[in-house]
C-alpha positions as a Markdown table, in Angstrom:
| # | Residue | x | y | z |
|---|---|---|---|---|
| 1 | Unk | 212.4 | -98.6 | -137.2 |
| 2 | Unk | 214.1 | -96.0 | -139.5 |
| 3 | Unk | 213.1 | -96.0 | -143.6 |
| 4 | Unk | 213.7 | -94.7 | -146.4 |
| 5 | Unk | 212.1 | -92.5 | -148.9 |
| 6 | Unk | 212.8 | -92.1 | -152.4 |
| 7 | Unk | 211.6 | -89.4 | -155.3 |
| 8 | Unk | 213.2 | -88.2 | -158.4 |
| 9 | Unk | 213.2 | -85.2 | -160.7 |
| 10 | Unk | 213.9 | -84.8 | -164.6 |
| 11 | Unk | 215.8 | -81.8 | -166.0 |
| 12 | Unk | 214.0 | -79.0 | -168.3 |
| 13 | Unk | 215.8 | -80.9 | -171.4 |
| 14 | Unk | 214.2 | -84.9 | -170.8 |
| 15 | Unk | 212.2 | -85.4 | -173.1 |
| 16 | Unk | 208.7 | -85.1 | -171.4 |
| 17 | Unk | 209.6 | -81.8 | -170.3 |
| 18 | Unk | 210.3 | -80.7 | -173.6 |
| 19 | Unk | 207.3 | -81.6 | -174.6 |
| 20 | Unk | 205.4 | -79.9 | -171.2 |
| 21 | Unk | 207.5 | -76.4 | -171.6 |
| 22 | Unk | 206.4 | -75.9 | -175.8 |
| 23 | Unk | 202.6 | -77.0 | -174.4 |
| 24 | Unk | 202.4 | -74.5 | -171.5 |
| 25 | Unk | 204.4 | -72.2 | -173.9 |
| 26 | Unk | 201.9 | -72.2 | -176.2 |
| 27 | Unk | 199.1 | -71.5 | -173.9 |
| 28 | Unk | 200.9 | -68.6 | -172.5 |
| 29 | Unk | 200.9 | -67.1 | -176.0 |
| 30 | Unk | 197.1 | -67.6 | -176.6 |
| 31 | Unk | 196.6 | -66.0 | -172.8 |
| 32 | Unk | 198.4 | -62.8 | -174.0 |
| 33 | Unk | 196.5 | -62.0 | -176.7 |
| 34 | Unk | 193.3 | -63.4 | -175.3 |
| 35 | Unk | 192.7 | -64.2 | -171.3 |
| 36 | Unk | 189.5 | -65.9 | -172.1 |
| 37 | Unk | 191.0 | -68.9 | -173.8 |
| 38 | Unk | 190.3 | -71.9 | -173.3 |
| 39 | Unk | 193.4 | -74.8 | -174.2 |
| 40 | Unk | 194.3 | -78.1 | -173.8 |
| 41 | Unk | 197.5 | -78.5 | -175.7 |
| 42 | Unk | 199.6 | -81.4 | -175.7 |
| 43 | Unk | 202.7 | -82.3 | -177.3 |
| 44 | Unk | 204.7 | -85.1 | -178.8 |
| 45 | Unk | 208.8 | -84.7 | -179.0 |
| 46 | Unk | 210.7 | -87.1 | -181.3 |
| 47 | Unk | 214.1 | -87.9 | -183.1 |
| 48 | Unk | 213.8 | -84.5 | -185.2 |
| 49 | Unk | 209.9 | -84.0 | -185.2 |
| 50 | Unk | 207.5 | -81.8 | -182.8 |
| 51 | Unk | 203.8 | -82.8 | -182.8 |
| 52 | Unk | 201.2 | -80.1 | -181.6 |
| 53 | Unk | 197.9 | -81.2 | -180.9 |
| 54 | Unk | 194.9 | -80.5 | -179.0 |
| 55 | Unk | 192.0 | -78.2 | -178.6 |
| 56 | Unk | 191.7 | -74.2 | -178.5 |
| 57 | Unk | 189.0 | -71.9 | -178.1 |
| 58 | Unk | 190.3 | -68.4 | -178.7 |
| 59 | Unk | 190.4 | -65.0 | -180.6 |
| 60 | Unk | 194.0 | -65.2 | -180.4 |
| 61 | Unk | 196.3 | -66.4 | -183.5 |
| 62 | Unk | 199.6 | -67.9 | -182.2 |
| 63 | Unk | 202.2 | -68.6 | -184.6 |
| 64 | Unk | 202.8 | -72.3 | -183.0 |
| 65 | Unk | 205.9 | -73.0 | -185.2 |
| 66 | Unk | 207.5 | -70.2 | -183.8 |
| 67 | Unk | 206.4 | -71.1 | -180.0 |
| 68 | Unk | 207.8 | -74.7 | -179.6 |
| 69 | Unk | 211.4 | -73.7 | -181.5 |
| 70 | Unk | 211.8 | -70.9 | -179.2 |
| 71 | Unk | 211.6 | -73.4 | -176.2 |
| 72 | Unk | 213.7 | -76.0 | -178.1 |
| 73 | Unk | 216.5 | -73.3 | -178.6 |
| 74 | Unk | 216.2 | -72.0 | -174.8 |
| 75 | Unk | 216.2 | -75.4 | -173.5 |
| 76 | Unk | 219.4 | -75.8 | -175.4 |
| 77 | Unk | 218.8 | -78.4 | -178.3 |
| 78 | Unk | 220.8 | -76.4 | -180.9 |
| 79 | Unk | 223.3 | -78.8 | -182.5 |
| 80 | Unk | 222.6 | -81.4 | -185.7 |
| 81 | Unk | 224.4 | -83.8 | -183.0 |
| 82 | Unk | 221.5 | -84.1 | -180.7 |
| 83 | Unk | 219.3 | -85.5 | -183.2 |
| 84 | Unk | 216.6 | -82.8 | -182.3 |
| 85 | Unk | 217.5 | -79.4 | -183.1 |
| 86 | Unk | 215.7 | -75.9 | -182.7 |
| 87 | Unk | 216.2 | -74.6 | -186.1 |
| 88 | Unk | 215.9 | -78.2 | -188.3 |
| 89 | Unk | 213.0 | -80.2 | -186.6 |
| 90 | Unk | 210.0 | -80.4 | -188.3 |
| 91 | Unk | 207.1 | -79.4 | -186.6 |
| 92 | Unk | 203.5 | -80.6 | -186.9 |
| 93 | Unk | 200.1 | -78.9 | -185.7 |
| 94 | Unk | 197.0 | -80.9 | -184.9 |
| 95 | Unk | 195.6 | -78.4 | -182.8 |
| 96 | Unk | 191.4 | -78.0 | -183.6 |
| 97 | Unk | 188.5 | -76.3 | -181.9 |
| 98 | Unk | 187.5 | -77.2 | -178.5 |
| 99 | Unk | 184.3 | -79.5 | -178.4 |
| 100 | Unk | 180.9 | -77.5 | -178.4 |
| 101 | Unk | 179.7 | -79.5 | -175.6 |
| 102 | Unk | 182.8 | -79.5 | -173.1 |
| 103 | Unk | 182.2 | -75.3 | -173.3 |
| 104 | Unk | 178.9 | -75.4 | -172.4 |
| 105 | Unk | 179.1 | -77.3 | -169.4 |
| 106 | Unk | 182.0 | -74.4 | -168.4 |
| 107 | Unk | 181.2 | -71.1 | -169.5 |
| 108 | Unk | 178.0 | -69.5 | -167.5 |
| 109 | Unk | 176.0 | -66.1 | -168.2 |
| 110 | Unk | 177.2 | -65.8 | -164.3 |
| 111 | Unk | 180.8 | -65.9 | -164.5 |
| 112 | Unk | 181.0 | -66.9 | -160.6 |
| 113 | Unk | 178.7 | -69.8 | -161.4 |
| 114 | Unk | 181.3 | -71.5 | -164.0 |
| 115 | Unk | 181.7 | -75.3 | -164.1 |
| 116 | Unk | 184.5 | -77.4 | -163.9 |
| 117 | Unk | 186.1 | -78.4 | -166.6 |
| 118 | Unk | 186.0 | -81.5 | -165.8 |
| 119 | Unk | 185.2 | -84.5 | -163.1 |
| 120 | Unk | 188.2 | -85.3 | -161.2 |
| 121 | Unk | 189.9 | -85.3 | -157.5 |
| 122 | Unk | 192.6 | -83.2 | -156.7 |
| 123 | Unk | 195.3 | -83.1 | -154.2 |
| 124 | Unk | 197.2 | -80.7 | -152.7 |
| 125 | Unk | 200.6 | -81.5 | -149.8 |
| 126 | Unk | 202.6 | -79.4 | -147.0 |
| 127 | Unk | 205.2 | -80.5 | -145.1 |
| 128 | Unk | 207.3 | -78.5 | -142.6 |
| 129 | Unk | 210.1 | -80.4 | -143.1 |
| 130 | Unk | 211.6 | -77.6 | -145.8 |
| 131 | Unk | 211.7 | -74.0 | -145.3 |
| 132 | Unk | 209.4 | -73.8 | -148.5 |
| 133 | Unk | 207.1 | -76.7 | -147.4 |
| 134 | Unk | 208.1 | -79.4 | -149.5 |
| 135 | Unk | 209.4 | -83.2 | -149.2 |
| 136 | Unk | 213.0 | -82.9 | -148.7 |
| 137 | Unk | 213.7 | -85.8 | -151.3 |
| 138 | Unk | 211.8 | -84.0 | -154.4 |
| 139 | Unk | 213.3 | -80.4 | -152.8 |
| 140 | Unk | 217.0 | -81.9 | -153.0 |
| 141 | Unk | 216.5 | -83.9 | -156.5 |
| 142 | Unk | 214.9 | -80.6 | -158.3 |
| 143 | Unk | 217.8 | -78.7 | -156.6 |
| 144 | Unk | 220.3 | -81.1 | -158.1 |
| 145 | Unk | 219.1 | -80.9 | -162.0 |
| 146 | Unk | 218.2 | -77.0 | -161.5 |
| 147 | Unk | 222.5 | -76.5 | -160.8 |
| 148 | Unk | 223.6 | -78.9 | -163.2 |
| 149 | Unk | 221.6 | -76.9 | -166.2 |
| 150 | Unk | 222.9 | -73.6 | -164.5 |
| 151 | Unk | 226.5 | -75.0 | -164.9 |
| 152 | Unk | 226.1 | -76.2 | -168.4 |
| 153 | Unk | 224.1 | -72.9 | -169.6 |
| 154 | Unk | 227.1 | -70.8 | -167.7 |
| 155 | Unk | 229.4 | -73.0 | -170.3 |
| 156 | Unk | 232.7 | -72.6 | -168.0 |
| 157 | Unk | 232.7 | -75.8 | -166.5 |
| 158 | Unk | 231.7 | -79.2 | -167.2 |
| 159 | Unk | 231.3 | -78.2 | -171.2 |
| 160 | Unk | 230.8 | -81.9 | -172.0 |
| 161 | Unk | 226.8 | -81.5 | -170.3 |
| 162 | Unk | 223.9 | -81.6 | -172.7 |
| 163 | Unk | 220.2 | -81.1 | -172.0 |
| 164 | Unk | 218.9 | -84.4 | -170.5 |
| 165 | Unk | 219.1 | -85.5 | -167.2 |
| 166 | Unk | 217.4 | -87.2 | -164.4 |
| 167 | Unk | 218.1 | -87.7 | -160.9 |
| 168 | Unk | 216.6 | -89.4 | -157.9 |
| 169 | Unk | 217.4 | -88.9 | -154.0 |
| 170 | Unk | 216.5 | -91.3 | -151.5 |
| 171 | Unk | 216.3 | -90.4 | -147.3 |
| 172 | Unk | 216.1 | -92.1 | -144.2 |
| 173 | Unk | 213.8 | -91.0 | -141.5 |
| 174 | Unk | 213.7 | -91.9 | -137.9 |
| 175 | Unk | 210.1 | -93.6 | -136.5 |
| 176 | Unk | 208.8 | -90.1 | -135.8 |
| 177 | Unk | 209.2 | -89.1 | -139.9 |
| 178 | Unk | 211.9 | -87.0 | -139.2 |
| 179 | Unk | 214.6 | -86.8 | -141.7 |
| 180 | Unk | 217.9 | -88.7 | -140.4 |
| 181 | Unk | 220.8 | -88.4 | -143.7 |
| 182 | Unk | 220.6 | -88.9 | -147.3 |
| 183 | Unk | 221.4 | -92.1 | -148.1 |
| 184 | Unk | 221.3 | -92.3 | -151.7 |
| 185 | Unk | 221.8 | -89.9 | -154.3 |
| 186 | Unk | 221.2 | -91.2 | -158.2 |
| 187 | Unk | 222.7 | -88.5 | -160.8 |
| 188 | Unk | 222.0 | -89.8 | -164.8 |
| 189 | Unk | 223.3 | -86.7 | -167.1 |
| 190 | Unk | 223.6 | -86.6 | -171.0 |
| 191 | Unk | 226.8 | -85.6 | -172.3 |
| 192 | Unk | 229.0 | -85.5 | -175.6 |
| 193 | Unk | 231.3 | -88.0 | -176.4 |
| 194 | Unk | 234.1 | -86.0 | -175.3 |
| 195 | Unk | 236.7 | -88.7 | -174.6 |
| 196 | Unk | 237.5 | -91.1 | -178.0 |
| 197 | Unk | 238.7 | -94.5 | -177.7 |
| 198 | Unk | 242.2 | -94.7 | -179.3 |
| 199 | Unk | 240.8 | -97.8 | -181.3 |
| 200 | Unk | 237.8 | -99.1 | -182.8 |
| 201 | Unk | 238.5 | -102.4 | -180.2 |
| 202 | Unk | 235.7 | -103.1 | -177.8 |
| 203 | Unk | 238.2 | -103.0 | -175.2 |
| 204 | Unk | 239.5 | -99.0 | -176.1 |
| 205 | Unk | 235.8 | -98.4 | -176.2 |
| 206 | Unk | 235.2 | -99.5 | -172.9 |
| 207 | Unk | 238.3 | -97.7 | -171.6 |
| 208 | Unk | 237.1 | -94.4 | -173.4 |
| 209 | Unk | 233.6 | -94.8 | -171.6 |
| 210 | Unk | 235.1 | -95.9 | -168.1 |
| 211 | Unk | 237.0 | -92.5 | -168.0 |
| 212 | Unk | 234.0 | -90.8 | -169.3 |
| 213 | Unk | 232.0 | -91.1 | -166.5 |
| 214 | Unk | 235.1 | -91.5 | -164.0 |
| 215 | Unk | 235.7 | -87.0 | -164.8 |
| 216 | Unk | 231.8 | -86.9 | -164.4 |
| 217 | Unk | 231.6 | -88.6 | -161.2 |
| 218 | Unk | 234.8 | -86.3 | -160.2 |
| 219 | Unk | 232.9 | -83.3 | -161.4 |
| 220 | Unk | 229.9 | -84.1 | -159.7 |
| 221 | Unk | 231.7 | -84.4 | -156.4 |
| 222 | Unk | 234.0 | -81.1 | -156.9 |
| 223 | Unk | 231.3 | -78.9 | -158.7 |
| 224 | Unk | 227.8 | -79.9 | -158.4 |
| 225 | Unk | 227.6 | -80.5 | -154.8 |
| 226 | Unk | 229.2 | -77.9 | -153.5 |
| 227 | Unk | 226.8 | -75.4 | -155.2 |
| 228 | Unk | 224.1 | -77.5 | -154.2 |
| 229 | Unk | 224.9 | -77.3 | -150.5 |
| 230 | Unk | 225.3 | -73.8 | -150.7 |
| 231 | Unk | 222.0 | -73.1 | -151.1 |
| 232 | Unk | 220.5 | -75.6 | -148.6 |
| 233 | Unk | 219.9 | -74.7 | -144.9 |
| 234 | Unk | 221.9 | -75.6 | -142.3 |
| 235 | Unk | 220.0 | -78.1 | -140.8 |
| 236 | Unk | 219.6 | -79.9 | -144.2 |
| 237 | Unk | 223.2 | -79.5 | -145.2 |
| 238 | Unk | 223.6 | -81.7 | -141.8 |
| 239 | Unk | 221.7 | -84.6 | -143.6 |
| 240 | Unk | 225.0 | -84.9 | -146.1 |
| 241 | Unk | 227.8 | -86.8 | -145.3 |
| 242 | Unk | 230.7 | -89.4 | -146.3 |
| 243 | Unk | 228.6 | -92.2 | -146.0 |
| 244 | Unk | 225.9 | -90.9 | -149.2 |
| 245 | Unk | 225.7 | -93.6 | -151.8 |
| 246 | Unk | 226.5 | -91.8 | -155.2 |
| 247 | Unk | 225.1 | -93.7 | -158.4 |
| 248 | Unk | 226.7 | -91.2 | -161.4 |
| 249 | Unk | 225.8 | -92.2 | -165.1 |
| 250 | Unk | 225.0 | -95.8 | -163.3 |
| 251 | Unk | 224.8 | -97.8 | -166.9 |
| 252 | Unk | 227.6 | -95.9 | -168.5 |
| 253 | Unk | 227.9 | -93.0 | -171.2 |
| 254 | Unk | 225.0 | -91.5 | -171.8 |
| 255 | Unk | 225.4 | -89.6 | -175.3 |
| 256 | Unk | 222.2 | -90.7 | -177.5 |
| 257 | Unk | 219.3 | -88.4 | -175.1 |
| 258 | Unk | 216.7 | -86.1 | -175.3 |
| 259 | Unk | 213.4 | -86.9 | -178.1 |
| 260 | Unk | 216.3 | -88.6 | -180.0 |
| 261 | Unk | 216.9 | -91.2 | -177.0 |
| 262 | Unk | 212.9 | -91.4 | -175.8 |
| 263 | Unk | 210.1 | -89.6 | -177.0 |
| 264 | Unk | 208.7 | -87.5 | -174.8 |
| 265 | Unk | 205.0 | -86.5 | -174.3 |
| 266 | Unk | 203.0 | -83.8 | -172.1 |
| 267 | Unk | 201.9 | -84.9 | -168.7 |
| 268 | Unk | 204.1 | -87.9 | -168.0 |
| 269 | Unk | 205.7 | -86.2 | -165.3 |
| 270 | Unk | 203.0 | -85.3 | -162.6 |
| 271 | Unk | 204.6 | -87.1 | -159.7 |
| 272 | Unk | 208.1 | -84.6 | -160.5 |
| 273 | Unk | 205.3 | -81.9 | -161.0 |
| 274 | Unk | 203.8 | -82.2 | -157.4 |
| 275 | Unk | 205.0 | -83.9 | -154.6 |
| 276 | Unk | 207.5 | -86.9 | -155.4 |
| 277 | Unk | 205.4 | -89.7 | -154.3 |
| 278 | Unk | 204.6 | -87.8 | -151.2 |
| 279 | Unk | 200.7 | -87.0 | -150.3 |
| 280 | Unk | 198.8 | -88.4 | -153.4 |
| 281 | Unk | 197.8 | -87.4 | -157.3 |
| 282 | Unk | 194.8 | -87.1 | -158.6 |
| 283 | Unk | 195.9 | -88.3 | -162.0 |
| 284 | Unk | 195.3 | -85.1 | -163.9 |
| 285 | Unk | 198.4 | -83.4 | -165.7 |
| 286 | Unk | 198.7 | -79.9 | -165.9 |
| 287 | Unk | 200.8 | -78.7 | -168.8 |
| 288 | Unk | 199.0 | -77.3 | -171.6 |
| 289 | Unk | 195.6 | -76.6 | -169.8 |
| 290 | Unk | 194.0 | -73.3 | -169.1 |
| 291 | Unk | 192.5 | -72.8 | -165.9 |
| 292 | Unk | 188.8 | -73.5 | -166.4 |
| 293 | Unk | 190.8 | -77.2 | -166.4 |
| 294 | Unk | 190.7 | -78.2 | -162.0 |
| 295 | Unk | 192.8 | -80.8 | -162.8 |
| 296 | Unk | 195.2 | -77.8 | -162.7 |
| 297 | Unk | 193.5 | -75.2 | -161.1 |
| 298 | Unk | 192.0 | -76.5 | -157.8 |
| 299 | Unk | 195.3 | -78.8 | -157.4 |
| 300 | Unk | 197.1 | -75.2 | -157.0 |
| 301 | Unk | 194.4 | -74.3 | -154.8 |
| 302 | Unk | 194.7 | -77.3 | -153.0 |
| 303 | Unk | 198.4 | -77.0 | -152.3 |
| 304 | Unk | 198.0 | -73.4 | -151.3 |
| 305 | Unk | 195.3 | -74.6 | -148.5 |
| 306 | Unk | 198.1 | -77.1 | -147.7 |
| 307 | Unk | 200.8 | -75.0 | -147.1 |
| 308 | Unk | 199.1 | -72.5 | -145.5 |
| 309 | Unk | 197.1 | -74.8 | -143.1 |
| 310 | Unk | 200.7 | -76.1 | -142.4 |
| 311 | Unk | 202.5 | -72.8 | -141.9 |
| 312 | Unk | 199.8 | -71.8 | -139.9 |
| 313 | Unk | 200.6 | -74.6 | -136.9 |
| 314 | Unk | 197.7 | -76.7 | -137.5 |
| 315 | Unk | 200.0 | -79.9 | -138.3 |
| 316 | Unk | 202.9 | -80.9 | -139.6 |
| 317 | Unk | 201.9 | -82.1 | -143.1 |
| 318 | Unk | 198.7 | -81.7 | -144.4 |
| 319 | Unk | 197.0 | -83.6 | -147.9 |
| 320 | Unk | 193.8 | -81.7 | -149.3 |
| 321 | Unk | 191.3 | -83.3 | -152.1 |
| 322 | Unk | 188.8 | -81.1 | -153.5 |
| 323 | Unk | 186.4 | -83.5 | -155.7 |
| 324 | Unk | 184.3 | -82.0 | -159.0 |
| 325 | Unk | 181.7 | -82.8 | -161.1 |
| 326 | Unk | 182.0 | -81.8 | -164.8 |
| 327 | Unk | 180.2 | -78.7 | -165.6 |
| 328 | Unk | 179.3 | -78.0 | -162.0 |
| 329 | Unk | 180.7 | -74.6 | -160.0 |
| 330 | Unk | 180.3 | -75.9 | -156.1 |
| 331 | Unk | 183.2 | -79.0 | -155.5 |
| 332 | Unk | 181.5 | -82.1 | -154.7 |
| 333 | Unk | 183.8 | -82.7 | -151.9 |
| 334 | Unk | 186.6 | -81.7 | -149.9 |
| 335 | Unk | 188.7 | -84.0 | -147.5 |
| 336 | Unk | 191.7 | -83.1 | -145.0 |
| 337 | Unk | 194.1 | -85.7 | -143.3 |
| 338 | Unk | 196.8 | -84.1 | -140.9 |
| 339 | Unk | 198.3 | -87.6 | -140.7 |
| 340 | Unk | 198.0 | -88.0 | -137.0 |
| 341 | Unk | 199.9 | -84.6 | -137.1 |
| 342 | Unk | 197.7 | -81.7 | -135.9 |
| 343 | Unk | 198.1 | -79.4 | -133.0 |
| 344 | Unk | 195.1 | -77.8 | -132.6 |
| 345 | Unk | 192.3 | -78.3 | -129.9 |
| 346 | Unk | 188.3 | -77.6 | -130.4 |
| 347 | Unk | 186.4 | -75.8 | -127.9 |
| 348 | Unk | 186.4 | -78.9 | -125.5 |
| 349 | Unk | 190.3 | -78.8 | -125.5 |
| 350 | Unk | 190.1 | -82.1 | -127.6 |
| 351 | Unk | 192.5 | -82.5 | -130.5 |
| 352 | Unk | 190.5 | -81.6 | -133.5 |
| 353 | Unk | 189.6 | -84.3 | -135.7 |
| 354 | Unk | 190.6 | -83.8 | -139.5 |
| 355 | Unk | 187.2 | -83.5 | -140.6 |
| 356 | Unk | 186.6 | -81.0 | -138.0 |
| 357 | Unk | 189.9 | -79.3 | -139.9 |
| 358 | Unk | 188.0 | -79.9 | -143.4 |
| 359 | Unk | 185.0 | -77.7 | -142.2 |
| 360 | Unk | 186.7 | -74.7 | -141.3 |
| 361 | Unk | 188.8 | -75.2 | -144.4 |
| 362 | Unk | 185.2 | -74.7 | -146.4 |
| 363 | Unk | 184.3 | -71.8 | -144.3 |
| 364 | Unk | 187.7 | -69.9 | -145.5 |
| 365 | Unk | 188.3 | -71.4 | -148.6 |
| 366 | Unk | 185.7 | -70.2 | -151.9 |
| 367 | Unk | 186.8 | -73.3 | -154.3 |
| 368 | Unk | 184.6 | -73.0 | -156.7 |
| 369 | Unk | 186.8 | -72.6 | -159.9 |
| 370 | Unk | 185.7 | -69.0 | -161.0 |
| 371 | Unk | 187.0 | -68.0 | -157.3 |
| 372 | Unk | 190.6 | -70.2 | -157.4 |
| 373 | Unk | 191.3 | -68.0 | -161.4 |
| 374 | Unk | 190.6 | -64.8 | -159.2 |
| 375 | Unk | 192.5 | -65.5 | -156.3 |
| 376 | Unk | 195.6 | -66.9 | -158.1 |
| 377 | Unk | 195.2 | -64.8 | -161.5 |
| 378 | Unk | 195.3 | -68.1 | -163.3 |
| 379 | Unk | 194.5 | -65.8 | -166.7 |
| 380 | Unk | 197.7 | -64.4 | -166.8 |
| 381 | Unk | 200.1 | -66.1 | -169.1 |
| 382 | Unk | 202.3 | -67.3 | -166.1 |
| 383 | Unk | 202.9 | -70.9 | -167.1 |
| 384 | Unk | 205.4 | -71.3 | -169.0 |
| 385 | Unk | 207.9 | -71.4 | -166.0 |
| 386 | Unk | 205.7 | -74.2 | -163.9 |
| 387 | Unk | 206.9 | -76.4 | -166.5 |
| 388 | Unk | 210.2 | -77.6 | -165.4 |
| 389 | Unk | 211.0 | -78.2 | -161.8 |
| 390 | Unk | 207.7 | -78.5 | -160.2 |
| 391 | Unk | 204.6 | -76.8 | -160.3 |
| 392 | Unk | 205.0 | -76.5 | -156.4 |
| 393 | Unk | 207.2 | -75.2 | -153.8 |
| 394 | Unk | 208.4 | -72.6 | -156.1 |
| 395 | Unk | 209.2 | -68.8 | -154.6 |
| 396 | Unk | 206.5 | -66.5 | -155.6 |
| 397 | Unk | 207.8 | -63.7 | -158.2 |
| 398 | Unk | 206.9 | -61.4 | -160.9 |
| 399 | Unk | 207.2 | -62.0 | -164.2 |
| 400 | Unk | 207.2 | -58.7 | -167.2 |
| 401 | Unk | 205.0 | -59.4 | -170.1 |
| 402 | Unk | 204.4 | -58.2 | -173.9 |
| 403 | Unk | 200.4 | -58.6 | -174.4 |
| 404 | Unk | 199.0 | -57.5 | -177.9 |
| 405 | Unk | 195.5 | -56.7 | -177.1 |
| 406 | Unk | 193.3 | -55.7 | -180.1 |
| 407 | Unk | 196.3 | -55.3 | -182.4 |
| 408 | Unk | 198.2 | -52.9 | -179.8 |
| 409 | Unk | 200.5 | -54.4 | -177.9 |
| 410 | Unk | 201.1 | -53.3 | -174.3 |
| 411 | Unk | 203.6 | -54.2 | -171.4 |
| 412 | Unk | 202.4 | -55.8 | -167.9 |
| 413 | Unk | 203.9 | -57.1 | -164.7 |
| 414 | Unk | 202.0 | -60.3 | -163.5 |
| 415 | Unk | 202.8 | -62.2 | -160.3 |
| 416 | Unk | 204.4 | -65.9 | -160.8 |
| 417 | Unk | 203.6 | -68.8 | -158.5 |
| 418 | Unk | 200.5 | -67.1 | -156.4 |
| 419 | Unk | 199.4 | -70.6 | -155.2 |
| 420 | Unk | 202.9 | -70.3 | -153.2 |
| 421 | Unk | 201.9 | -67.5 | -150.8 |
| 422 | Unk | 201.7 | -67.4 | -147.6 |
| 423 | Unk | 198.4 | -65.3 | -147.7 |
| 424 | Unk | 195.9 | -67.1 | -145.3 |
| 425 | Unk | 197.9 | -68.0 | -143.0 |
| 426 | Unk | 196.6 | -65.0 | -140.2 |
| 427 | Unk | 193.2 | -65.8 | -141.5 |
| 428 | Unk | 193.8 | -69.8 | -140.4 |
| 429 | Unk | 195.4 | -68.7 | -136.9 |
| 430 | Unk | 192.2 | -66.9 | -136.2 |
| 431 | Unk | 189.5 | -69.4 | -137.2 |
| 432 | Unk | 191.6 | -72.0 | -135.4 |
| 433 | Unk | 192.7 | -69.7 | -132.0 |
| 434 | Unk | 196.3 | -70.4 | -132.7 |
């Protein structure tokens, strides 16, 4: 019997992004002056204040202030109106010196042999049902929020947008977990006031906000979607139709948003930040935290075994967990489920099991965390653009850097989004004689 499927997103200006994008801002910052830093930054975003807090161990000195109204101001919270503003907030730093014990149980006179930062599971998730491996519903709701910022940055249509939004897209799938149509699409964006009621009567108020969202809803339909489609493949464009459920600004206007309207705080986005509900979370966020942290690390490692085991041929959709110990190099464990969904046979001509899968993942894959910062480059200050619209499924880039090392500074080209790459999947085909 067909069901349904839901996941959401949140755009770079809700307030728990805000609050993600200044943390993994400001450990980009301490990476370029110093790659051996160790952070775990988080941040708190209210009506007109910015709390920094957390612990740093580093030679670097970042002028915080400076970090978290730069992201404000790029973000676009730049007018009194919002309630939060890049220039006028007042900003507070917490940050201290990262425990003497944690750093011992990472750092090793072997650097090969460093520990974890931390106990934990992590997960990582493929599926082939996108072209970039992803759950269609996350793909399409990140997708929605990443056009409606590019049409309110591009300030030629649909002026009235500001910063905050959310959305949420739900899909039907046939008994064989194939994608049949979007059924529902859920669209909440922030916006100015920018119809008045002709009276102060409840009545002219509720006519003023009827209209309100009535040119929104009209907008959405004539602007947003079409850009939207544009940039899905055929087959997915296929999935749209007349019969979509639209839910636009669902409870009304939606003026009062952003820190002013909630306050927002790292890490309480990690479902938007992997997989939409799909696969599974370790409960680790990732914001904010250098790379001797697996809860972000080895779940980037994790997804790139995913993907790669997926684009390989071995299944369909793949979930990874690598397990750690605190302070310990080797993972404690590491567990594959194909979901019923692999192709390939052992020597017997048998369908290999998953934990047959899971061994030959350990043979190819060194996940020990000094090995997943070398394969990835995971000291390069390459975070700050994980921290809207997923941490996964992103395209792979490069991204041009101004390092001050010693006191000189110095211009480099590091590669964005290297768990994304499609770099073992030869390696996979030959272990597993596809």
């Amino acid at each position: 019997m067909p069901y349904l499927f839901t996941s959401e997103s949140v755009s770079e200006g809700h307030p728990d992004k805000v609050a993600d994008q200044i943390s993994d801002a400001l450990l980009d910052e301490f990476l370029k002056q110093d790659p051996q830093s160790k952070v775990a930054c988080e941040t708190l975003v209210t009506t007109g204040l910015v709390v920094l807090s957390g612990e740093v161990k580093s030679e670097a000195y970042v002028d915080v202030q400076k970090v978290a109204r730069d992201v404000i101001k790029r973000i676009g919270y730049t007018k009194s109106e919002y309630m939060f503003d890049a220039d006028a907030c007042g900003i507070i730093s917490a940050i201290h010196e990262q425990s003497a014990d944690i750093n011992q149980g990472v750092e090793r006179a072997n650097p090969e042999e460093q520990g974890a930062g931390d106990q934990g599971m992590m997960f990582g998730y493929a599926t082939n049902e996108t072209d970039n491996y992803m759950p269609l519903a996350l793909s399409i709701s990140h997708l929605l929020l990443e056009e409606l910022a590019a049409i309110r940055k591009e300030g030629k249509e649909m002026t009235y947008l500001r910063p905050d939004a959310k959305s949420q897209v739900t899909i039907r799938y046939n008994d064989n977990h194939v994608p049949e149509k979007i059924d529902t699409i859920v669209i909440s964006t922030q916006h100015d006031e920018f119809i008045l009621p002709e009276s102060n009567t409840s009545e002219a108020k509720d006519k003023a906000e009827r209209e309100m969202v009535a040119k929104i809803k009209e907008d959405v339909d004539n602007i947003l979607m079409p850009r939207v489609l544009k940039q899905l493949p055929e087959r997915i464009q296929k999935l749209f139709n007349s019969d979509i459920i639209y839910h636009i600004n669902p409870t009304g206007k939606f003026v009062i948003g952003g820190p002013h309207g909630d306050t927002g705080l790292t890490g309480r986005k990690i479902i938007v930040d992997t997989y939409g509900g799909k696969g599974a979370h370790g409960g680790g966020a990732f914001s904010g935290k250098d790379s001797s942290k697996v809860d972000r690390s080895a779940a980037y490692a994790a997804r790139h075994i995913a993907k790669n085991l997926v684009a390989a041929g071995v299944a369909d959709q793949a979930l990874v967990q690598v397990a750690y110990a605190i302070g310990v190099a080797k993972p404690v464990g590491l567990y594959v489920t194909t979901y019923g969904s692999t192709k390939v046979k052992d020597a017997n001509g048998n369908i290999m099991s998953d934990g047959e899968i899971a061994e030959k993942v350990n043979k190819l894959f060194d996940m020990r965390p000094y090995a997943i910062v070398q394969r990835f480059g995971l000291q390069n200050p390459i975070f700050a653009e994980t921290a809207a619209y997923g941490h996964m499924g992103r395209v792979p880039g490069k991204k041009t850097v101004e390092l001050s090392v010693n006191g000189h500074k110095e211009t480099k080209e590091f590669e964005t989004f290297t768990w994304e790459k499609l770099d073992y999947v030869d390696k996979i085909k030959q272990e597993f004689g596809l």
